[in-house]
Each structure stands twice: as C-alpha cells, then as structure tokens.
N, C-alpha and C positions, 0 to 999 in steps of 0.2 A: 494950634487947633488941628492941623492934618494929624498930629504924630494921635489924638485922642480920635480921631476920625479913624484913621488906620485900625488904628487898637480898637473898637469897635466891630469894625468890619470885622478882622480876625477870631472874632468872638462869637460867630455867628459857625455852629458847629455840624454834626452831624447827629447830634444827641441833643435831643429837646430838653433834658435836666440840666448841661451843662450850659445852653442857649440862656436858661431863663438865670444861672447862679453867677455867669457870666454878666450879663447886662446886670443885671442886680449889683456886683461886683462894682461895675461902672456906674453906673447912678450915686453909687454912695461911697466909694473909696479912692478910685483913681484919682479924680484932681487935687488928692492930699499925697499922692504917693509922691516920695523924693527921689531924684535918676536913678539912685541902689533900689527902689521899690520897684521901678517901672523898668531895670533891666531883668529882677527877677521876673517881673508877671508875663516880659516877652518870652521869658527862657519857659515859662510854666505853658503857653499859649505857643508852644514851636513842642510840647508832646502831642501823641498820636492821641484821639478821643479817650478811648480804651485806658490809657493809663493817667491822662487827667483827672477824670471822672475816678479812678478809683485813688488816686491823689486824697480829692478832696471828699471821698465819703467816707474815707478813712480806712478803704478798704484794703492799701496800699502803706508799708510804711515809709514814710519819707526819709529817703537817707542823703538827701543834699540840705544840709544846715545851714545854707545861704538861701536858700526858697521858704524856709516856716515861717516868717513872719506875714509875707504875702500869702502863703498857703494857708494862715489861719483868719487873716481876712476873708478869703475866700467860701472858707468852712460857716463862715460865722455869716455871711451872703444867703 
C-alpha cells in the first residue's frame, strides 16, 4: 500500500491537466499494472511536467519503446 500511496503523491504536479490524467490514471489502471508496468509509470512520473504532458497529448513522439504501453494507458485516461 505505501509503494500506491507514494505513487500517488508523485502525481500530484504542477499542471492541472496532468493532475487530473494522472489520478484518473490511478483510479483505473495502476492496481493492474505488473512491476514492468509500474517500473515504466515511475520512469514516465521522474520527467519534468513539460515533457510529460506533451508525452501523453501526443504532442511529443515517444522514442523509448519500453514506456508505450503505460504511455497509452495514460492517453486513454
């Protein structure tokens, strides 16, 4: 329970779009993700707002192919 508590808190951004796609995110996907899913979503949640946010509005192309799967949860948030 701390490591989803953690994750959580982390979540909590400086950008109110990412704030609400983030919890959204956690409401409905995390407690399915497997340790590969939940080592991607920390590596995704350790970029700076700026490049998160354009991550997942697709304003950015994603060029690490170990983060799409969690990146398209996210989209789909």
């Amino acid at each position: 329970m701390k490591e989803f508590e953690r994750a959580r808190w982390r979540c909590r951004r400086g950008l109110l779009e990412l704030d609400i796609i983030l919890q959204r995110f956690m409401d409905q996907h995390y407690a399915q993700l497997d340790q590969q899913g939940l080592e991607q979503f920390e590596r995704l949640l350790s970029l700076p707002d700026n490049d998160l946010w354009d991550l997942i509005a697709a304003k950015q192309i994603n060029r690490d192919s170990d983060l799409q799967a969690v990146l398209e949860l996210l989209q789909k948030s």
